[in-house]
C-alpha positions as a Markdown table, in Angstrom:
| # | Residue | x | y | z |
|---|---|---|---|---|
| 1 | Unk | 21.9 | 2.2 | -9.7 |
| 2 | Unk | 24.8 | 4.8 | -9.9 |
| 3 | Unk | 26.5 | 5.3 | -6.3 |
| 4 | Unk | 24.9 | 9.1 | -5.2 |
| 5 | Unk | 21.3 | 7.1 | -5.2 |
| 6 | Unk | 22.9 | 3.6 | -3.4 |
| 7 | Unk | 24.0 | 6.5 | -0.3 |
| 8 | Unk | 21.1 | 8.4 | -0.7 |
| 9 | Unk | 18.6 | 5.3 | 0.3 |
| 10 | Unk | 21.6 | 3.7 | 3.0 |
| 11 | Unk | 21.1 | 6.9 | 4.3 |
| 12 | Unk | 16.9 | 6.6 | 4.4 |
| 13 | Unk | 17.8 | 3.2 | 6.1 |
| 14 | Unk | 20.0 | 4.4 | 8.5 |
| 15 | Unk | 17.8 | 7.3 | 9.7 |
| 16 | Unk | 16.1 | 6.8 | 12.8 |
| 17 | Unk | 12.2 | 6.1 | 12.3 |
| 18 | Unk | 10.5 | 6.5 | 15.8 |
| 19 | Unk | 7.5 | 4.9 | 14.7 |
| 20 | Unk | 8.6 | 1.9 | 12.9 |
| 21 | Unk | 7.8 | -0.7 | 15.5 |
| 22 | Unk | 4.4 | 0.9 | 16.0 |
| 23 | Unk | 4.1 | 0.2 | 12.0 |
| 24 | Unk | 4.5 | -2.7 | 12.5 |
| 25 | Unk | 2.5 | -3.7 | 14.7 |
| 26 | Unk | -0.5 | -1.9 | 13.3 |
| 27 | Unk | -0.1 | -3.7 | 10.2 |
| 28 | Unk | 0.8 | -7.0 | 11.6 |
| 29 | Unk | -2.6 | -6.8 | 13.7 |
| 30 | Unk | -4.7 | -6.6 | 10.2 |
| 31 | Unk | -3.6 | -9.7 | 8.6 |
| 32 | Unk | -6.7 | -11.7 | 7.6 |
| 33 | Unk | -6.5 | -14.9 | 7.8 |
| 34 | Unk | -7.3 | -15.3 | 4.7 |
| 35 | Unk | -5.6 | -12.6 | 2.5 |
| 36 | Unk | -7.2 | -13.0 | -1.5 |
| 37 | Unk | -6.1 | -9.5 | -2.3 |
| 38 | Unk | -2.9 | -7.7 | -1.3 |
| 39 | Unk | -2.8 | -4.1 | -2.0 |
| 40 | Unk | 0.6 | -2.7 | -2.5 |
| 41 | Unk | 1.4 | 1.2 | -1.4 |
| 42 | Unk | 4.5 | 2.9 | -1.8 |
| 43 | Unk | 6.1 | 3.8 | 1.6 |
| 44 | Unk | 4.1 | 5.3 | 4.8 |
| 45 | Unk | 3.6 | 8.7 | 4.6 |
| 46 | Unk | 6.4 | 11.1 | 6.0 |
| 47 | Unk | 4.1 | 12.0 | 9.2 |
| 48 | Unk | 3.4 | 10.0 | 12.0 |
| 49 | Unk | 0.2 | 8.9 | 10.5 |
| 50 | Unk | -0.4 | 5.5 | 8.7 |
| 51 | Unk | -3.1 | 3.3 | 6.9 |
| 52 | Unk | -3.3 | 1.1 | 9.9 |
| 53 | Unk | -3.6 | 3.7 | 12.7 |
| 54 | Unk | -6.9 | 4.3 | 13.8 |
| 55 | Unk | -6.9 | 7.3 | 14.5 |
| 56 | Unk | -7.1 | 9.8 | 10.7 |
| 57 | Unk | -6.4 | 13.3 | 11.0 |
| 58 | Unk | -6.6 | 14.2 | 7.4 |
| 59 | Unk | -4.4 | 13.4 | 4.0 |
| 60 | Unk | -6.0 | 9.9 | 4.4 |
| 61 | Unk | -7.2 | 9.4 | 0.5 |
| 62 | Unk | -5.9 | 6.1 | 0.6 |
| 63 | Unk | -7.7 | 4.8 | 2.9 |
| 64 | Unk | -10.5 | 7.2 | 1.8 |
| 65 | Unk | -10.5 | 6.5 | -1.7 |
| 66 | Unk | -9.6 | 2.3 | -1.3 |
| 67 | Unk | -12.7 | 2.0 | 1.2 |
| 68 | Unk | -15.0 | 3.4 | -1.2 |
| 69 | Unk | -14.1 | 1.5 | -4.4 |
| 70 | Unk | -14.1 | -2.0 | -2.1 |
| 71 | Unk | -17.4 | -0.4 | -0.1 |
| 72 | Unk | -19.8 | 1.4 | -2.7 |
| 73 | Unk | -22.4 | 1.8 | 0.4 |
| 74 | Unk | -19.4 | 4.3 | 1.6 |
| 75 | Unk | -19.5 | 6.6 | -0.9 |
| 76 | Unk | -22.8 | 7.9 | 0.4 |
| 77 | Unk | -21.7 | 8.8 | 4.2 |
| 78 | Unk | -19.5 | 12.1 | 4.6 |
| 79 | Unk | -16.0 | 11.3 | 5.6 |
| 80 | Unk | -15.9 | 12.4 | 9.0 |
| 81 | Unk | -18.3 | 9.4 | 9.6 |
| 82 | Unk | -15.6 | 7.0 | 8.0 |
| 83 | Unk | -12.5 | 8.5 | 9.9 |
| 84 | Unk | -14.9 | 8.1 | 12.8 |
| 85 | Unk | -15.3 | 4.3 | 12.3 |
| 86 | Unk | -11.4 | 3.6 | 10.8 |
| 87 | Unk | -11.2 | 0.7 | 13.2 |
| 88 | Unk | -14.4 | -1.2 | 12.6 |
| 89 | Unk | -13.5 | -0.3 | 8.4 |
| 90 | Unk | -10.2 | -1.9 | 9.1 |
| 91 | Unk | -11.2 | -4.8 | 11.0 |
| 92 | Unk | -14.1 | -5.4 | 7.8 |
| 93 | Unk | -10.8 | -4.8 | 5.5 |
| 94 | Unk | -9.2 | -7.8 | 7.1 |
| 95 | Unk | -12.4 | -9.9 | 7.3 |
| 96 | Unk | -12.8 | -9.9 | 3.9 |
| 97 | Unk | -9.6 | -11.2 | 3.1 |
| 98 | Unk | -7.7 | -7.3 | 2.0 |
| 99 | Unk | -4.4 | -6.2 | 2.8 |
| 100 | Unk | -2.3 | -3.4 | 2.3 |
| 101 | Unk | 1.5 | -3.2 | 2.2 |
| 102 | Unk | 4.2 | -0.7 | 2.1 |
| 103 | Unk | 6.8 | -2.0 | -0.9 |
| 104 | Unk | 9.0 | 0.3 | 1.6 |
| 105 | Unk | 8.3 | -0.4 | 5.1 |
| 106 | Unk | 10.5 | 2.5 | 6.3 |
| 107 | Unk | 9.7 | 6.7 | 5.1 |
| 108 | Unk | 10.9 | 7.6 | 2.0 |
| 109 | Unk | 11.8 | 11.2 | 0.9 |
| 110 | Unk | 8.9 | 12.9 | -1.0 |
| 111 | Unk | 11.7 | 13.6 | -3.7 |
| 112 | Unk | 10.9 | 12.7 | -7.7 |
| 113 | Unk | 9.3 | 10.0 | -8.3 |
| 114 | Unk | 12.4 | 8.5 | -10.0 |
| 115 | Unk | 14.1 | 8.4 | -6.0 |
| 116 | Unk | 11.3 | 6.5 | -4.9 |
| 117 | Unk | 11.3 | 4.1 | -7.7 |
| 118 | Unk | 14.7 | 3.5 | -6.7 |
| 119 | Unk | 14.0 | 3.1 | -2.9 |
| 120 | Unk | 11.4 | 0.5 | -3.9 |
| 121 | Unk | 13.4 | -1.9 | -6.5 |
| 122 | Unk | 16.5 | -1.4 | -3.7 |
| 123 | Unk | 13.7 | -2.7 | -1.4 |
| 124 | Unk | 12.3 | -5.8 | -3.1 |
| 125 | Unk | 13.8 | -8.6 | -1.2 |
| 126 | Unk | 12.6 | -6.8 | 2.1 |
| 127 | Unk | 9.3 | -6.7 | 1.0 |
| 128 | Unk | 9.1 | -10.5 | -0.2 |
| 129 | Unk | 10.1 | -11.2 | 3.3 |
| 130 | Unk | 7.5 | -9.8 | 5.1 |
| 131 | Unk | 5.1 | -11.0 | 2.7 |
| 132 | Unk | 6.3 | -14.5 | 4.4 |
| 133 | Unk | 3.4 | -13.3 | 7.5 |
| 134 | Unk | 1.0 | -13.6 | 5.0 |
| 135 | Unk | 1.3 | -17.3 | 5.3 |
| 136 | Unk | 0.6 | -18.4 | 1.8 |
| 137 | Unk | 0.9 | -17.0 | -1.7 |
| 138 | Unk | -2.3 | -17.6 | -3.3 |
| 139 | Unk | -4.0 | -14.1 | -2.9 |
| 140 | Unk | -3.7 | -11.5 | -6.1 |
| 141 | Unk | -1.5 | -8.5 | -5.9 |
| 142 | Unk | -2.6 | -4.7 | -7.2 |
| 143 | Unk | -0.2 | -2.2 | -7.4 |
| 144 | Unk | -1.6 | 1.1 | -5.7 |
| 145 | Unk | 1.3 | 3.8 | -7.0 |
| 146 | Unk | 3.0 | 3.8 | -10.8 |
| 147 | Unk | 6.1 | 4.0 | -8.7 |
| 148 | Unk | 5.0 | 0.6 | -7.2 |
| 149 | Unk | 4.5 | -0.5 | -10.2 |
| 150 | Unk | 7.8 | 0.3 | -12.1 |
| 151 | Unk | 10.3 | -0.2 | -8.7 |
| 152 | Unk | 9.4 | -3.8 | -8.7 |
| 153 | Unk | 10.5 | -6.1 | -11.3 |
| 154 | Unk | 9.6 | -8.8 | -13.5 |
| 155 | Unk | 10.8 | -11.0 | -10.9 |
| 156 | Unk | 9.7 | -9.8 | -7.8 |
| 157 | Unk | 6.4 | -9.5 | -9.2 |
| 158 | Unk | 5.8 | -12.9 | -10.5 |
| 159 | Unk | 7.2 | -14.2 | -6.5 |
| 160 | Unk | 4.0 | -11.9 | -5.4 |
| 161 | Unk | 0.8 | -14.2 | -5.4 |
| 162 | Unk | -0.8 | -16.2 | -7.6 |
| 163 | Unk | -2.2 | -13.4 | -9.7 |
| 164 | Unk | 0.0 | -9.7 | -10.1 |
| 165 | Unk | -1.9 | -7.2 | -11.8 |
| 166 | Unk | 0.1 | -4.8 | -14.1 |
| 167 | Unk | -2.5 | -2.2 | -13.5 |
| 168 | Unk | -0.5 | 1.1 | -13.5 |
| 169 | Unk | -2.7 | 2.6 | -11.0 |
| 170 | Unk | -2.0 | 5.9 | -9.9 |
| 171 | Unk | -1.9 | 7.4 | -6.6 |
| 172 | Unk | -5.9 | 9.0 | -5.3 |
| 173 | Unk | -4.2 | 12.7 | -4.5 |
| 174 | Unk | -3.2 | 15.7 | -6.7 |
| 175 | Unk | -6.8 | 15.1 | -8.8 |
| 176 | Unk | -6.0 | 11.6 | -9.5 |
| 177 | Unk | -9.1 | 10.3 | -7.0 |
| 178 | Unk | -11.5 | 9.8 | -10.1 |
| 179 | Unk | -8.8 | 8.0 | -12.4 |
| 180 | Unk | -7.9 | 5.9 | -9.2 |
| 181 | Unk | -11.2 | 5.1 | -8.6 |
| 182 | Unk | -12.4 | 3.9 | -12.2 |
| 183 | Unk | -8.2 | 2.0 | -13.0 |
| 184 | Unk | -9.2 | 0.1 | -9.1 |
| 185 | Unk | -12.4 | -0.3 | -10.3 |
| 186 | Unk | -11.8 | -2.5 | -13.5 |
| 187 | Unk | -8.7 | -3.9 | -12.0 |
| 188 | Unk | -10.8 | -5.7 | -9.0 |
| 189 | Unk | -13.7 | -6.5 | -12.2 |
| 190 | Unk | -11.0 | -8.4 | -13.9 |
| 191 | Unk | -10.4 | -10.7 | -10.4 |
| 192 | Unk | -14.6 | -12.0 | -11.4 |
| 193 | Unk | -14.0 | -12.5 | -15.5 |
């Protein structure tokens, strides 16, 4: 990694982030007890809005898009309804053993996707350690961003559960939703063959 990107991402972790803490806690409070699948995102969103808020204003296809692959019966009720009900859907997320995590914990610029990938690969040993709240290693790991996929390597991925998936699974925005949907689709089929 040449020097310009090493100060460029210092500079990401030295920028203040007022709502780190309340990160934190949101996604501390959704750790099953059980975790069989961990669902690894990118980095939260550049707005104070977050999977693990309950509250969704909008640009949510994450959680959107994730709920209705996991919960087919979903797909049928308008999304107001399931912004509505975010913390009951999140507590059932939980419950059955799902979790999502940033590979970045803090914002990253929305620069090229190239940045990012570099963010996350600077990032790897701060994301095994907050895996450590999981408790235990034995759940299955899905990459939920090609960025994911190719900032993480060979290395951090086989520390990652018993099971990481090399699904190169792209983001459900920009008119990726239906290519998300079907990749996530035969990426959780392959956790039953």
């Amino acid at each position: 990694m040449g020097n310009e990107a090493r100060a460029e991402i210092n500079s990401i972790a030295n920028n203040a982030d007022p709502d780190l803490e309340r990160r934190r806690a949101a996604w501390l409070a959704h750790i099953p007890k059980n975790c069989r699948v961990l669902f690894i995102g990118e980095a939260p969103p550049p707005e104070a809005r977050y999977f693990y808020y309950p509250e969704s204003n909008g640009h949510d296809y994450l959680f959107l898009e994730l709920f209705q692959v996991l919960y087919p019966e979903l797909k049928t009720l308008d999304v107001a309804h399931m912004r509505e009900n975010k913390p009951a859907l999140l507590r059932r997320f939980a419950d059955d053993g799902y979790l999502l995590v940033d590979a970045v914990e803090g914002r990253i610029p929305l620069s090229g996707s190239s940045d990012r990938v570099q963010a996350i690969s600077a990032g790897q040993e701060d994301l095994l350690e907050r895996l450590n709240f999981i408790g235990h290693n034995d759940f299955v790991a899905i990459p939920l961003k090609v960025t994911v996929h190719d900032g993480l390597s060979a290395g951090t991925k086989s520390r990652i559960g018993a099971r990481f998936l090399s699904d190169r699974i792209p983001f459900p925005s920009n008119g990726q939703q239906a290519n998300f949907r079907r990749r996530l689709s035969l990426a959780l089929q392959s956790l039953n063959g």
